[in-house]
C-alpha positions as CSV (number, residue, x, y, z in Angstrom):
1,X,150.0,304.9,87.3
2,X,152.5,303.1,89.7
3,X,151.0,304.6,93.0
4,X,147.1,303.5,92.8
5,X,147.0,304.1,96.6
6,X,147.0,306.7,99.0
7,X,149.2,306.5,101.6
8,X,149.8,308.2,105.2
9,X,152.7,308.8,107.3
10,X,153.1,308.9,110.9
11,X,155.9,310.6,112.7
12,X,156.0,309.4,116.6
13,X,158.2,311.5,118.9
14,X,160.4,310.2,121.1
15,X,159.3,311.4,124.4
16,X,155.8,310.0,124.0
17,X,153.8,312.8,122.8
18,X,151.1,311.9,120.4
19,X,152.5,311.4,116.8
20,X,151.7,313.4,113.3
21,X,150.1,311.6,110.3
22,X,150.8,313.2,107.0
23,X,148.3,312.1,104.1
24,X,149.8,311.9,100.3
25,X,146.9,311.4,97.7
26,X,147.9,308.7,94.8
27,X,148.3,311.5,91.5
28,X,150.7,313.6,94.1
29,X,153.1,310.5,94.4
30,X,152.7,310.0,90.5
31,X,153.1,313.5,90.2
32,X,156.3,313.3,91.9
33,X,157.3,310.4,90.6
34,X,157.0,312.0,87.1
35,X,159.2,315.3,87.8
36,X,161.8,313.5,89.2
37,X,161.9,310.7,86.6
38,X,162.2,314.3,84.1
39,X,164.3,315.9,85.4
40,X,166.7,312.5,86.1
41,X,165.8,312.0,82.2
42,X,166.8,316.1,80.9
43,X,170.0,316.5,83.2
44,X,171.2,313.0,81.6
45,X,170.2,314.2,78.2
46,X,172.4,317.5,78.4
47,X,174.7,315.7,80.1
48,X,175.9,313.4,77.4
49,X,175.1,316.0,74.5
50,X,178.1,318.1,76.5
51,X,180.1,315.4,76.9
52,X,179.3,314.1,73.1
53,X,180.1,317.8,71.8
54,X,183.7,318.2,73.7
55,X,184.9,314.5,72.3
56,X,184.0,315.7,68.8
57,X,185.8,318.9,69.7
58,X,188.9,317.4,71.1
59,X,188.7,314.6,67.9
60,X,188.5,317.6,65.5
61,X,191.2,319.4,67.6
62,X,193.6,316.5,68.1
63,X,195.8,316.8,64.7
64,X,196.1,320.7,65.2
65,X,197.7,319.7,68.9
66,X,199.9,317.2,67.7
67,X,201.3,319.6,65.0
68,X,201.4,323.1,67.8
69,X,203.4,320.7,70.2
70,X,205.7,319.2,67.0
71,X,206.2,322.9,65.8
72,X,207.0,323.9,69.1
73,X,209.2,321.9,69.7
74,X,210.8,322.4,66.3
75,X,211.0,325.9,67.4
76,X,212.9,325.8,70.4
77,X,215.0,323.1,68.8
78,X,215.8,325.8,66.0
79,X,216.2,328.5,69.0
80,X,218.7,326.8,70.6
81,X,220.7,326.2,67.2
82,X,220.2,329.8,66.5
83,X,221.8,330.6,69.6
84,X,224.9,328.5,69.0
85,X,225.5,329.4,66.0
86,X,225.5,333.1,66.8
87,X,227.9,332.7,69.6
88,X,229.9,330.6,67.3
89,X,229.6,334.0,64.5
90,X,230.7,336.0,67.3
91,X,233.7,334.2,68.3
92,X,234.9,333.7,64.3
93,X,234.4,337.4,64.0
94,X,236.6,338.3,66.8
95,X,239.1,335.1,65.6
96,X,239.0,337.1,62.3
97,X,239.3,340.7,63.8
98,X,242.8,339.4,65.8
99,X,244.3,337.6,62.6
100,X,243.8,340.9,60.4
101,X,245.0,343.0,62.9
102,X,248.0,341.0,63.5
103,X,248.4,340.7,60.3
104,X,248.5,344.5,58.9
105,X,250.3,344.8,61.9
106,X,253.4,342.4,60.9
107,X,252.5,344.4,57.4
108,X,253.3,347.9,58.4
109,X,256.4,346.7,60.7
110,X,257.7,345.0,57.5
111,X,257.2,348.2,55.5
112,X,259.0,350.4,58.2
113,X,261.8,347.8,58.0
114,X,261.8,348.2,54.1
115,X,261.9,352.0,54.4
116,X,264.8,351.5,56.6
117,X,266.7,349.4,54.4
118,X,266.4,352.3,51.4
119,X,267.5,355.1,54.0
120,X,270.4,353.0,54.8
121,X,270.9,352.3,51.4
122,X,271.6,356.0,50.4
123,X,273.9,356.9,53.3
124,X,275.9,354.1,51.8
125,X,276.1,354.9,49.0
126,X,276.9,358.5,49.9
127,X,279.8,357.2,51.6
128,X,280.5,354.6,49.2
129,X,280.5,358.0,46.3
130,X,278.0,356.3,44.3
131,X,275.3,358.8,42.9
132,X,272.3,359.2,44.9
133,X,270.4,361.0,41.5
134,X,269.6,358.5,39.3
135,X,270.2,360.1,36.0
136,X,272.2,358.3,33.3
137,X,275.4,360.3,32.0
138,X,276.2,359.8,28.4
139,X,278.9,357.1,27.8
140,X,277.7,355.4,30.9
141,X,276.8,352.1,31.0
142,X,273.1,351.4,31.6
143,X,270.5,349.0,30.8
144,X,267.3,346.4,31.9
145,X,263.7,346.5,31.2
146,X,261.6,349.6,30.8
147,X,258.9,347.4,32.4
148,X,258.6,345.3,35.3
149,X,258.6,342.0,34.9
150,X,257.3,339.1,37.0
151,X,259.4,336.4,38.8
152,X,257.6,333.2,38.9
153,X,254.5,333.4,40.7
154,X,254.8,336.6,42.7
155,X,256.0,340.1,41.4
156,X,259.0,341.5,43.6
157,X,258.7,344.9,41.9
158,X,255.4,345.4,43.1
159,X,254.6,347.2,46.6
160,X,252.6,345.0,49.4
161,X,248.9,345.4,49.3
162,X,247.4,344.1,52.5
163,X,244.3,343.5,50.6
164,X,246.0,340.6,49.0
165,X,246.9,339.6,52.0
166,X,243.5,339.3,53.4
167,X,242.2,337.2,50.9
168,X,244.7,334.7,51.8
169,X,243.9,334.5,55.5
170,X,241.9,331.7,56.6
171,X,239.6,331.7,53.4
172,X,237.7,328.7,55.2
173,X,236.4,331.4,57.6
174,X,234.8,333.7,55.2
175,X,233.2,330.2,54.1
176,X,231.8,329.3,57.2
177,X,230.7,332.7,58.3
178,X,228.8,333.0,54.6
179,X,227.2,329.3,55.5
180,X,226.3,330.5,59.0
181,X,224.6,333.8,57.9
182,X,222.0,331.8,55.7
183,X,221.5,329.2,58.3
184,X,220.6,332.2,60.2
185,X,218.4,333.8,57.8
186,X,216.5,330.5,57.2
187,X,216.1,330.2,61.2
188,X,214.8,334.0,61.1
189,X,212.3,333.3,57.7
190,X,211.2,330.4,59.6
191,X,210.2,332.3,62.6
192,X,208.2,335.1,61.1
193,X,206.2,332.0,58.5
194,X,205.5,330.8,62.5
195,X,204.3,334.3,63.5
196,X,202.4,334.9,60.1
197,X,200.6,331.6,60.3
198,X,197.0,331.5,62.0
199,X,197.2,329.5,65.1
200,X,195.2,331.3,67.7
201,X,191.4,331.0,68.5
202,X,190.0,334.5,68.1
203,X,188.0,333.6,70.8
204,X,185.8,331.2,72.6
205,X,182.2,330.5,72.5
206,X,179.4,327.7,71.3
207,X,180.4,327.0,67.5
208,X,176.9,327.2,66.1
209,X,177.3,326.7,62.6
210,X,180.3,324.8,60.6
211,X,182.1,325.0,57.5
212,X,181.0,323.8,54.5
213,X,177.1,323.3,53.8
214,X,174.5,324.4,56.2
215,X,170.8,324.2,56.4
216,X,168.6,327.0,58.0
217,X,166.2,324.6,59.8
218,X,163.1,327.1,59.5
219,X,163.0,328.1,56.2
220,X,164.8,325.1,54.9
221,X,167.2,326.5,53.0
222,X,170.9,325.2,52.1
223,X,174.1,327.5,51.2
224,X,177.4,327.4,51.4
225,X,179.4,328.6,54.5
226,X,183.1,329.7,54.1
227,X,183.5,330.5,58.2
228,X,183.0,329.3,61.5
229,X,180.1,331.1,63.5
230,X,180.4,331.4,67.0
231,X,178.0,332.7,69.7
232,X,179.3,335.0,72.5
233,X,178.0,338.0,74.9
234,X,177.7,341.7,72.6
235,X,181.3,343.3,73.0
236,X,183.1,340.3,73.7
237,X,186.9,341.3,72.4
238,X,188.2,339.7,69.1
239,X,192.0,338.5,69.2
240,X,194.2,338.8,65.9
241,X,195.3,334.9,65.5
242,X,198.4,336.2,63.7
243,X,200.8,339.0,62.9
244,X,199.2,341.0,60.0
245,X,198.2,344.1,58.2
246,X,194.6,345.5,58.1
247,X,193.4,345.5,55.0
248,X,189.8,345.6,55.4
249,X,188.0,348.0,58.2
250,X,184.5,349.3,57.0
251,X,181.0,347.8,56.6
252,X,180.6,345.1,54.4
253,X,176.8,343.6,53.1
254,X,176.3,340.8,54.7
255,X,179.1,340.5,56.6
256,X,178.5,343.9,58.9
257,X,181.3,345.5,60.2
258,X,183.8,343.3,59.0
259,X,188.2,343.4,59.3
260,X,190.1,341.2,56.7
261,X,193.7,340.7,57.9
262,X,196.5,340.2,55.5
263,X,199.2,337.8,56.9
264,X,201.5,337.6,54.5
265,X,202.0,334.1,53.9
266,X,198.8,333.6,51.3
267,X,196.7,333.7,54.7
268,X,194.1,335.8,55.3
269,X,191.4,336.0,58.2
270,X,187.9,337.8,58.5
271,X,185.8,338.4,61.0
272,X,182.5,339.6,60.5
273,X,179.2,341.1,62.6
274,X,181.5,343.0,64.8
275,X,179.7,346.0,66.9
276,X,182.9,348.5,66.7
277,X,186.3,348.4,65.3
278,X,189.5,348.6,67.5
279,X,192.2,348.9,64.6
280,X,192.6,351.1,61.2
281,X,193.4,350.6,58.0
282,X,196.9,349.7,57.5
283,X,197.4,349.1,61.5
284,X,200.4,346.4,61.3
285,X,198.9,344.1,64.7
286,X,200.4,341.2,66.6
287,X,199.2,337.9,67.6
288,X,196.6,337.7,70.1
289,X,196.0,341.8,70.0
290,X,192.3,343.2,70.1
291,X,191.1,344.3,66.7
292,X,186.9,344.6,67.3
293,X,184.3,343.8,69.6
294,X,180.9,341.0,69.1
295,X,178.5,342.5,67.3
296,X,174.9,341.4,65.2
297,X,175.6,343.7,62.4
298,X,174.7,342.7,59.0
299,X,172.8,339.4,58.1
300,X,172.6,337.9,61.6
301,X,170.4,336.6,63.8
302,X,172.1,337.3,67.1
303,X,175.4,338.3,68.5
304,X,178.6,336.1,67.3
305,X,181.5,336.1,65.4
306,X,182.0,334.9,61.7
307,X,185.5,333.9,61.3
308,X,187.1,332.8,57.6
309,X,190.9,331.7,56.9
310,X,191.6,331.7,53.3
311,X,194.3,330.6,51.6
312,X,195.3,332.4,48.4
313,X,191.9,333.3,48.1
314,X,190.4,330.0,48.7
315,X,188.2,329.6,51.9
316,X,190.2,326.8,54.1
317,X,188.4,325.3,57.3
318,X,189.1,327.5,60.3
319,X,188.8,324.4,62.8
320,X,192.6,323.3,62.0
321,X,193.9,327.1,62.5
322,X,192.2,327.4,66.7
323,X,195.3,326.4,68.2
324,X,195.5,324.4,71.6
325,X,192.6,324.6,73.7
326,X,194.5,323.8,76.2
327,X,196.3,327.3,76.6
């Protein structure tokens, strides 16, 4: 004991009236002593286990930051090319539309020109007395191929065909407009992979049991766990963490009421112990959209959320697919 005495305090007024003496036995100082040195001694020990818990959190979380910000980043790079290039699309489309339509233009004015020359050429030779019927008489003098027959590289017998005409225009613009479309189909397949990969935290609550192997400290016991367990309030809403397709909505053994999501990617996500369902079978759902509330059905021993991300099958650690705490 550190106070083996008794002690007594006086408190004297200023104005000379007759002071107050306040006795404190020895075990009560002890006795307060010892709280305070407890409760000094608990708040520290909660203190650093919080402050121990959120570094391991943040360690854990820090590649999966790194990566968001680097793919978002990548994304609004890749936004801003998709952009340009469909301006630039635009303007070779309307570059293209001009050139053909000057060009059937300068087509059909050549053609009315032609047409002119042959109506011309019959009223001259109706003046000139030539025949305008072009039938041979016998005994006079005829002749040439009963075919056409081509001239070097191009065929003068042949009419115009504007489609031919066309394929000669600009050919480095059909090119670049091929090149551009698959650029832009690579940018779009590259955006829905994005929207189709987990990255959002269903929710957020005290993780209270890991991935991998766990041990049930009461009975001792040691089993595999392909999720992340985490404790919330009964009802608390459960977020899709990516575009999908519901492919599981019913009751499940030990999983309770449980909704698998199909992605689309080779991901799929399941969440387990859910009170009620917020989605049906075949419901197509977006990122961050309710699909069920918290819930203690099946094998559980109170009210949280069992969350799995497998890929192609295979159970994958849900701590790298929680996205930025941060947000």
């Amino acid at each position: 004991m550190i106070f083996k005495k008794s002690y007594s305090f006086i408190i004297l007024p200023h104005h000379g009236e007759h002071g107050k003496s306040v006795f404190f036995h020895s075990w009560w100082l002890n006795a307060i002593l010892l709280v305070t040195v407890a409760s000094v001694g608990i708040s520290g020990f909660f203190i650093a286990r919080h402050y121990l818990f959120h570094y391991k959190l943040k360690t854990a979380f820090e590649p999966t930051f790194k990566e968001n910000k680097i793919l978002r980043t990548e994304r609004k790079s890749y936004d801003h090319v998709k952009d340009s290039l469909a301006s630039d699309i635009s303007s070779l489309q309307r570059q293209l539309r001009k050139e053909r339509s000057n060009y059937l233009a300068s087509v059909g004015n050549l053609a009315r020109q032609v047409d002119n020359l042959r109506k011309l050429a019959v009223k001259v030779k109706i003046q000139a007395g030539f025949k305008t019927a072009n039938i041979v008489e016998e005994g006079e003098a005829a002749g040439g191929p009963e075919s056409p027959i081509s001239l070097g590289r191009y065929d003068l017998n042949l009419p115009i065909e504007t489609a031919q005409l066309e394929t000669r225009v600009s050919p480095d613009i059909f090119q670049q407009i091929e090149e551009l479309k698959k650029i832009d189909g690579y940018l779009e397949t590259k955006e829905c992979l994005l929207s189709a990969t987990p990255e959002l935290a269903p929710l957020f609550g005290k993780m209270t049991s890991t991935f991998g192997i766990r041990r049930w400290r009461r009975s001792g016991h040691s089993e595999n766990h392909y999720g992340l367990d985490i404790a919330v309030p009964r009802g608390t809403p459960v977020s899709a963490p990516a575009e999908g397709v519901v492919t599981i909505r019913s009751r499940v053994g030990d999983y309770g009421n449980l909704v698998e999501l199909d992605h689309g990617t080779g991901y799929t996500t399941r969440f387990g112990h859910l009170s009620r369902f917020n989605v049906e079978i075949g419901d197509r759902v977006i990122k961050g959209q309710v699909i069920g509330y918290v819930g203690s059905t099946g094998r559980s021993t109170g009210p949280h959320l069992h969350y799995e991300v497998r890929m192609n099958g295979t159970p994958v650690d849900p701590i790298g697919y929680m996205g930025d705490l941060g947000e």
